[in-house]
N, C-alpha and C positions, 0 to 999 in steps of 0.2 A: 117349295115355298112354305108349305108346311113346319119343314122343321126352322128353318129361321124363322118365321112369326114364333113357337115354342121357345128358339133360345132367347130372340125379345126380352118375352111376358119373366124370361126367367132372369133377364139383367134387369129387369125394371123396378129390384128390389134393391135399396140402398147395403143390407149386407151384400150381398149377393153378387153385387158391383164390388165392392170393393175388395169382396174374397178372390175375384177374378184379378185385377191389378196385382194385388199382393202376388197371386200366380204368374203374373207378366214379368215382374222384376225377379222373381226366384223358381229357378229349374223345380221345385215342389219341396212341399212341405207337407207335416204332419200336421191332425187337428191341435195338437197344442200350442205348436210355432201362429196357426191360426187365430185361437183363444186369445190366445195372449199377446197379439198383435193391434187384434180389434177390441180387446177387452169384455168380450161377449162370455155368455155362460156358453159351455161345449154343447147344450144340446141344441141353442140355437145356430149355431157353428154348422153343426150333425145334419141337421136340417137343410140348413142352405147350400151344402155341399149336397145333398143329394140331389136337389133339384137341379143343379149345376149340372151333373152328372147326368140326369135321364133327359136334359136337352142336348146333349153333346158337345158341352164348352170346356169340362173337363174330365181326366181319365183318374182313377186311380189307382195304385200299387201295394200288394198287402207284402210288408218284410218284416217277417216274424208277429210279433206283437201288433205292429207298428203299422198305419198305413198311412202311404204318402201321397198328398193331390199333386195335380200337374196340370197346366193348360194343354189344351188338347191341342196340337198346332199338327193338328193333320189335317188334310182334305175335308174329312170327315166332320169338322168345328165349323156347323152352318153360318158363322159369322166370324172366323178370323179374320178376315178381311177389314169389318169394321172394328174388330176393337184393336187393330192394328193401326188402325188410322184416328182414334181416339188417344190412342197413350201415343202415339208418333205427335198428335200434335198435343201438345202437353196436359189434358187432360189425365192425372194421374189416379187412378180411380179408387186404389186404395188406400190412400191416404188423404186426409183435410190438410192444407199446406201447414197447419202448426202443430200438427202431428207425427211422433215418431212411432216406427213401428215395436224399436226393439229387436228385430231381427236383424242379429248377425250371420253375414257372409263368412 
């Protein structure tokens, strides 16, 4: 129970939220594809991916230089469950519907 009340308190931040979405619609991305989606400065990007991370909603990948987030869609993501059933039902989290992200597929 524990670790779902932490991943909560750790969606309950409106970046935070919507870095996770951004992660739903794309198998992961780097902090820049991040930045420049939400338009944020990197450190507060840096930030909210970390917290993401030490609640266990998502993993990340270090290739070369470069490191790339992912939603954790293992067991181990104390709440895929619910943010499966948030973006299922069209709550789109990272995005304001008149908003593009600019990431191309």
């Amino acid at each position: 129970m524990n670790a779902q009340i932490k991943a909560l308190k750790a969606l309950a931040d409106e970046t935070r939220f919507r870095i996770v979405g951004l992660l739903m619609e794309n198998e992961s991305l780097c902090v820049c594809r991040i930045v420049d989606a939400l338009k944020m400065k990197q450190s507060a990007v840096s930030k909210a991916l970390r917290v993401l991370k030490e609640a266990g909603i998502i993993n990340d990948l270090r290739k070369t230089q470069w490191i790339y987030y992912s939603l954790n869609r293992t067991t181990g993501n104390p709440i895929l469950p619910a943010l499966n059933s948030i973006y299922v039902s069209g709550l789109k989290p990272g995005l304001n519907r008149k908003e593009n992200t600019g990431i191309k597929k």
